[in-house]
C-alpha positions in Angstrom: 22.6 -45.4 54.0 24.2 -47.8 51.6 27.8 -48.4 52.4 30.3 -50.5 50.1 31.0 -52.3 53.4 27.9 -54.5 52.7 28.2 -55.3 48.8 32.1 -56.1 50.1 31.2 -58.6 52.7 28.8 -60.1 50.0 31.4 -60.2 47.3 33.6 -61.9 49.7 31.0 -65.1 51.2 30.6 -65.8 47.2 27.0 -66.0 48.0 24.6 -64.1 44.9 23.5 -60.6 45.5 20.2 -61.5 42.7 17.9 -63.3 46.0 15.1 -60.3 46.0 15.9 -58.5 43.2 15.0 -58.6 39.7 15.8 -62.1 37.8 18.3 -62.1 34.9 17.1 -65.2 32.6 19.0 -64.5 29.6 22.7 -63.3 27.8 22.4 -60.3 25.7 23.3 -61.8 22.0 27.2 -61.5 20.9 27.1 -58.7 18.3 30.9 -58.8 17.4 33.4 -56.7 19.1 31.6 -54.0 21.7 32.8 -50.5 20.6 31.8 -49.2 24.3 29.0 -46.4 22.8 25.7 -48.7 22.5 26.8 -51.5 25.3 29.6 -51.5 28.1 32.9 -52.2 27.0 36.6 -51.1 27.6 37.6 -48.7 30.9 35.8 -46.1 32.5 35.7 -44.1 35.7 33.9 -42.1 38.3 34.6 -38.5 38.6 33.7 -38.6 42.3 32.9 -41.9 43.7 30.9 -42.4 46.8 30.4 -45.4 49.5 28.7 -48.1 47.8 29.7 -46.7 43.9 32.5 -48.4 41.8 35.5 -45.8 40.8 36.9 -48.0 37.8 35.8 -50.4 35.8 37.3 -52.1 32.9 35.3 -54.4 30.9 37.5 -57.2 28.8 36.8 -58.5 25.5 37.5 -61.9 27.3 34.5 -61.6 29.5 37.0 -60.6 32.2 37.0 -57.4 34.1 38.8 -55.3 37.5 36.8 -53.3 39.2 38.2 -50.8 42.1 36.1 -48.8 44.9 36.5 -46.8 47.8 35.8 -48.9 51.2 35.1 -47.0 54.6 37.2 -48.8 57.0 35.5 -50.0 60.8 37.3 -47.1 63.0 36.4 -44.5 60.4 37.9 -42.9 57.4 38.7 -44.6 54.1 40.6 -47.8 53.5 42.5 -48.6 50.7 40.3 -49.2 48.1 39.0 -53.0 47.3 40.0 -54.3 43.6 38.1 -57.6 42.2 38.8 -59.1 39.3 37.0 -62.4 37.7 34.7 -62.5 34.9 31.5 -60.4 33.5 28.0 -61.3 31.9 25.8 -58.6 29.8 22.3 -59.8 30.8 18.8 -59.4 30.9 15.3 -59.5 32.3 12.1 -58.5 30.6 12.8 -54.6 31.2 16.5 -54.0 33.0 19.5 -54.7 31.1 22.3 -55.7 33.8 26.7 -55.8 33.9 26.7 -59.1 35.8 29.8 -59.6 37.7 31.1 -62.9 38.6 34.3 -64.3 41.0 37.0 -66.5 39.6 35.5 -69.6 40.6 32.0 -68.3 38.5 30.2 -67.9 41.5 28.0 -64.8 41.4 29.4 -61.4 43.3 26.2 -59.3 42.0 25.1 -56.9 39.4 24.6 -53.5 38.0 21.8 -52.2 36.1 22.9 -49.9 32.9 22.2 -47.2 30.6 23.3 -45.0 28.8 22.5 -41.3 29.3 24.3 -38.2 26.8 26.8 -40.8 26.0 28.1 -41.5 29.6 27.2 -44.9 31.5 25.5 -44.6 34.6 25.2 -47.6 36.7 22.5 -48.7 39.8 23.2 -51.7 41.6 20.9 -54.2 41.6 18.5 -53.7 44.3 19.2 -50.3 45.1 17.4 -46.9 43.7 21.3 -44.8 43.4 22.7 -44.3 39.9 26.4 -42.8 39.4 28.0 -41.5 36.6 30.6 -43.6 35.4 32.8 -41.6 32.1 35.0 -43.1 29.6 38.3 -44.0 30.3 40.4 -45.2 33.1 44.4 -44.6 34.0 46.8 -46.5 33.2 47.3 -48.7 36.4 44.1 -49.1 37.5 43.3 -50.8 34.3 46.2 -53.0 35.3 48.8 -51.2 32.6 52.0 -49.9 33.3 53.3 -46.3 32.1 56.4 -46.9 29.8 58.7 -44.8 27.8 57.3 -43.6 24.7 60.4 -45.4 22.8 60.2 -48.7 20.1 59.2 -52.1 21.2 58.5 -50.3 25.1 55.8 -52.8 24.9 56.7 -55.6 23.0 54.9 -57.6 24.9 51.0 -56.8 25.5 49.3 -53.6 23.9 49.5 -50.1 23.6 46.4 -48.5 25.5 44.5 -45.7 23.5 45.7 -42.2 25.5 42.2 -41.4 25.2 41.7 -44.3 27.3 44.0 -45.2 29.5 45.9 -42.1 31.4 49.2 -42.0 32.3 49.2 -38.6 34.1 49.2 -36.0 31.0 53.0 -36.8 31.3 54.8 -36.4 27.9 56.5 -39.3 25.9 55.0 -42.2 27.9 52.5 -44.3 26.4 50.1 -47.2 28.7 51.7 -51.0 28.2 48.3 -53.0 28.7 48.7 -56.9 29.5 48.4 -59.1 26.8 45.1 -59.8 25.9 44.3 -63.8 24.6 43.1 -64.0 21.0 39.3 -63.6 20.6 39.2 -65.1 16.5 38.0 -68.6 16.3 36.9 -70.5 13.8 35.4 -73.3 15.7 34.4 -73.4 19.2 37.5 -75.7 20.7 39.4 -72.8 19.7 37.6 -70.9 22.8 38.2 -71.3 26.2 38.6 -69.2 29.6 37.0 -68.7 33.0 33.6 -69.3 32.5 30.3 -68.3 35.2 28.0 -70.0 36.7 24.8 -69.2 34.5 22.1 -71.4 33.7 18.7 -70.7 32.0 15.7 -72.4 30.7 15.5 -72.0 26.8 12.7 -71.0 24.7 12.0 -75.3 23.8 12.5 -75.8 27.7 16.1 -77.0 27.5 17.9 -75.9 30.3 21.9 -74.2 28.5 24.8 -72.8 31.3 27.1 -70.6 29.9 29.8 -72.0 27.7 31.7 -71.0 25.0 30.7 -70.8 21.2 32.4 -69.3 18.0 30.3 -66.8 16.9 31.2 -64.5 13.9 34.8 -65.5 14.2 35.1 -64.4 17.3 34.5 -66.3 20.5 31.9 -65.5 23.0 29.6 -66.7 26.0 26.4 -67.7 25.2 23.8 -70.1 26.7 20.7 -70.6 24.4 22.2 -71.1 20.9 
């Protein structure tokens, strides 16, 4: 019985949760800004989250992300639950496409396959034969927002979270203050920088490219291969 006990303790030594599993060798290609219906993007969470699921997840444009899930503590019961943040690859092997999850020194914390099934995103991680359901959308503070008066410049600084999105409780006139977010439009790669993984493969003229960062489209991204 998987528990998240285990994928904790794994998250927490830093060491990589890919050592018998499937190999990701390569970054999915930057296509622009992700709109969150044809690859994972943005906030989402599970309905009824289990030992050893996530129960949010918000995916950053930056490559950055929080997660949050339920942890069943060593007496029994459940703990508060365990929140990571650091940064996020969209990868892939020859048939699995994976939400890579990395710690803030780029050290590898481990990875979730993905699809997506009637327009919801179910995950599996890596190694394991369990999907969940994870839907669209998040609230408010667990996408690391705050729930504000619904009143001008309420969030002059940071961002106005889609309702849709980002729930502040169904209450009326308050809208979600997101952080700010850094600016993503480049026009040359020094414009670009951030937290970056550790991920190294062996391009197609047998090069070996880590990730770093690249303008691409006007809008900076991590790549490897170029």
């Amino acid at each position: 019985m998987r528990t998240y006990l285990l994928i904790a303790l794994i998250a927490v030594s830093g060491c990589s949760a890919d050592q018998g599993s499937d190999q990701d060798t390569d970054l999915d290609a930057p296509t622009g800004k992700a709109d969150g219906s044809t690859t994972p993007a943005g906030a989402y969470t599970n309905g009824t989250p289990h030992y050893g699921e996530l129960s949010t997840m918000v995916l950053n444009a930056d490559h950055t992300f929080s997660r949050s899930a339920i942890v069943a503590c060593a007496g029994g019961g459940t703990c508060s639950p365990l929140v990571q943040h650091g940064t996020f690859l969209l990868t892939h092997s020859s048939t699995k496409r994976y939400v890579h999850f990395y710690a803030d020194d780029g050290s590898s914390l481990d990875k979730y396959q993905w699809k997506f099934v009637s327009g919801k995103l179910e995950l599996n991680y890596d190694g394991d034969d369990h999907w969940f359901v994870l839907a669209k959308g998040t609230t408010c503070a667990s996408a690391g927002g705050t729930c504000t008066a619904l009143v001008p410049d309420a969030c002059e600084i940071g961002s106005i979270g889609d309702a849709n999105q980002y729930s502040c409780g169904g209450g009326l006139g308050v809208e979600c203050c997101l952080p700010p977010q850094p600016d993503a439009s480049c026009t040359a790669s020094s414009d670009c920088s951030g937290l970056l993984p550790q991920f190294c493969t062996t391009c197609s003229n047998g090069d070996e490219a880590c990730a770093h960062w690249s303008c691409v489209n006007n809008a900076c991204a991590i790549v490897s291969c170029e």
